[in-house]
N, C-alpha and C positions, 0 to 999 in steps of 0.2 A: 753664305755659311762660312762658319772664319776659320772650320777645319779644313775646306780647300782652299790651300791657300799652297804653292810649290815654292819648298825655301829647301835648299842644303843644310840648312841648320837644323831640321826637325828629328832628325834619327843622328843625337849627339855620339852613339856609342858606337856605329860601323866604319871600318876604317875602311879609307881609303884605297883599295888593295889593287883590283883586276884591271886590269886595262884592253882595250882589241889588239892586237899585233898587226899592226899596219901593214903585214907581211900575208900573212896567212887568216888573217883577222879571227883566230881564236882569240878565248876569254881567257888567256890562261900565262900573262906578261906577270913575272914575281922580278924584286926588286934583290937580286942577287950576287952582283957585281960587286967586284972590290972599289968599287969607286962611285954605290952608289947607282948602276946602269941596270935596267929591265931585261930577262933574258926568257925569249920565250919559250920555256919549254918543251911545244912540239918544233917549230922549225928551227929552234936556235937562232933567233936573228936577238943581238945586242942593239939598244938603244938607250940614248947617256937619258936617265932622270933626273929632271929638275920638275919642278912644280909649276912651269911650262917650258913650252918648244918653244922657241922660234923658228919658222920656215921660210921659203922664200917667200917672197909675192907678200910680206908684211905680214903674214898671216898667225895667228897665234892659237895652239893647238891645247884646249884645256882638258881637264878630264871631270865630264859630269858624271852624278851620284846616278846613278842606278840603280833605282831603289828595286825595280825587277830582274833583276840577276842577282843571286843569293852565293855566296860565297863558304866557305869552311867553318866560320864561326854560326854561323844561321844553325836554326834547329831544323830535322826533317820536318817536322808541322809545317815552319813555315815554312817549308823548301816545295812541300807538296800545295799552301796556300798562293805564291808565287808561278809556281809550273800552270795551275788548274786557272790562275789569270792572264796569263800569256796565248794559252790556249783558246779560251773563250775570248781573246780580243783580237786572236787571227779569225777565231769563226766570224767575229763581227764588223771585220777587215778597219781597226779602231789604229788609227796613228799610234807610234809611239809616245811622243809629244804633244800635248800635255794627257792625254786620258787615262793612258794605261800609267805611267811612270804615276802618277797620282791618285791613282787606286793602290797600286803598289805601295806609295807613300802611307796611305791609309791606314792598309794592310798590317805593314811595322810599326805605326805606329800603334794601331788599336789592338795589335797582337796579343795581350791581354788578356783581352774581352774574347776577340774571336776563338781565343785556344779554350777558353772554363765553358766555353757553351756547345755543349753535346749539339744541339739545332746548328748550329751553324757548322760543326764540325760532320756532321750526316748531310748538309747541303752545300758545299761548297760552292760548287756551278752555280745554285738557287742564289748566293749568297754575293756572289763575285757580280753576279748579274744585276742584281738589284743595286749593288754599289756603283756601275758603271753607269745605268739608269739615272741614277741620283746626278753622279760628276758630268754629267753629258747635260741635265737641267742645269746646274750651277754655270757652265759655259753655255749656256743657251744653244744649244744641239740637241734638242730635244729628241730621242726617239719614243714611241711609244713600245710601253710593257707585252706586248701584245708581240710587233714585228722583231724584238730582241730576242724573246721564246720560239717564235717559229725559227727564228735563224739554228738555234741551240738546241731546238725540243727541249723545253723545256713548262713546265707545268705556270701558264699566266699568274692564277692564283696562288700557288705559291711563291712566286716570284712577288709577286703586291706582297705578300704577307712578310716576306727580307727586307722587302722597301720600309716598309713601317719601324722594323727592327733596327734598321742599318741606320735609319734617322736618327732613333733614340740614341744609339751608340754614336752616333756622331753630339751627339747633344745641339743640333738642329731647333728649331724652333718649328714641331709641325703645325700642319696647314691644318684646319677645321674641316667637319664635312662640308659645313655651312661654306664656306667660302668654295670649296670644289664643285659644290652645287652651282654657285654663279660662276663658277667657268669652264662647268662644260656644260653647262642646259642647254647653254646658248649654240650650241653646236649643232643642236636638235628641232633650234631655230622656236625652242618653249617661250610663252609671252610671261611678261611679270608678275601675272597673278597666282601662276602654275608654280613660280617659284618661289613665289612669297609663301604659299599652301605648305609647300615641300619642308620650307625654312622653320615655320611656324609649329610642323612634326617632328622636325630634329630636337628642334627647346622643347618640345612638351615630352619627347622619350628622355632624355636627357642621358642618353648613350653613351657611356666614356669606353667602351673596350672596341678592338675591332678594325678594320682598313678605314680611316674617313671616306677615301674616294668610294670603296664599295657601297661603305653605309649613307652616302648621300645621291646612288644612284639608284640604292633600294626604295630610298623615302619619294623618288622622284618617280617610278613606276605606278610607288603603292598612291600616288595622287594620282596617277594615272588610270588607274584601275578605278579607284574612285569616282573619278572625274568619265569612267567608261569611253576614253580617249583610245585608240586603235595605235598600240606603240608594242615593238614586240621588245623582250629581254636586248636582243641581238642588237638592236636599234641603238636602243640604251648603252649597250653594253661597248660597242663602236664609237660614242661618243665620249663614255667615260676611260676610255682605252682599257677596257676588264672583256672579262667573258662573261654571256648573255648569263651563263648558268650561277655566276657569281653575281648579279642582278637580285637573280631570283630566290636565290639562299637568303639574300640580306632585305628583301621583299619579304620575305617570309619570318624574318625575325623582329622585323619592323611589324608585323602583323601580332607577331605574339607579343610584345611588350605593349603595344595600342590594347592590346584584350586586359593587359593588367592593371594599366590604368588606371 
């Protein structure tokens, strides 16, 4: 996906301001000195500014963008959209680097979008969660939707239904049911013909609204049902990393569009 991608140059308009105070390690070093030197406001320790240190040991002290720490120009919107992801990435004990700084990234960048939409501004947790979901597939750390919510209480299905959202808003290229279908039947250990059936339902409903992954685990029951195969929602539901009850809602829709046929 080419919008995660962690560059300094993405968020051209935040200045460079806060820095830790290697003393006291507040956020709170301003560049106030007659000469140009950082002066930290709570402990008052001076330190000369330049655009780097040198220390001993060769070592060179730079200051990265922290795109999760919001500063005096930031609006409260995003101050509370920032807080509400720092939070949920201690619940989810998620590095700094790269996960969270790059949700963050996201964040201001797509700031936007997420501030015109009332949905995402009523779920922010829902919201923040699904976007962590997504940057944790793009570096292959896969967690499932499933153990991120219990971490959080937070509601599966709606969490899938941000994932689908936060895609489009990334301008992603999503994934088909069809294609989810072949990878997670197989988890269920289904043979080829179960899922060619399944496939076969999908093109003939011709479904464009909706979670793909949901709607390709509904199509894979309702063959099942069919086929009088002994598989519960839950089973399913395990496999496609959703809830059993989300199965069986998208079971049941796939039932009524087959009646319209």
């Amino acid at each position: 996906m080419t919008e995660l991608r962690y560059c300094n140059d993405a968020i051209q308009d935040r200045p460079l301001k806060l820095l830790d105070c290697p003393e006291c390690h507040s956020e709170i070093i301003f560049p106030q000195g007659h000469d140009g030197e950082s002066v930290c406001e709570k402990c008052g320790l001076v330190v000369p500014f330049t655009t780097t240190t040198t220390f001993s040991h060769d070592f060179i002290d730079w200051t990265p963008e922290w795109y999760s720490k919001w500063d005096k120009e930031d609006s409260e919107t995003l101050r509370k959209w920032l807080t509400t992801l720092r939070t949920v990435s201690c619940q989810l004990s998620l590095p700094a680097f790269p996960y969270r700084e790059e949700a963050a990234r996201i964040i201001r960048l797509k700031r936007s979008l997420l501030f015109r939409s009332q949905k995402f501004g009523e779920y922010k947790r829902e919201a923040v969660a699904a976007l962590i979901h997504i940057i944790l597939r793009e570096y292959r750390k896969m967690r499932p939707i499933k153990e991120i919510c219990h971490i959080l209480s937070l509601d599966p299905d709606m969490v899938m239904k941000f994932d689908w959202l936060v895609q489009g808003m990334l301008g992603g290229n999503r994934v088909s049911a069809e294609e989810y279908l072949k990878k997670y039947a197989c988890n269920l250990g289904a043979d080829a013909s179960l899922i060619s059936t399944a496939t076969q339902l999908l093109r003939k409903i011709n479904y464009k609204g909706g979670n793909p992954v949901s709607l390709a685990a509904g199509a894979l029951y309702y063959v099942c049902k069919l086929k009088k195969l002994k598989i519960s929602t839950q089973e399913i539901g395990d496999a496609f990393h959703i809830s059993g009850r989300t199965v069986y809602s998208n079971e049941y829709k796939i039932r009524m569009l087959v009646a319209n046929c």
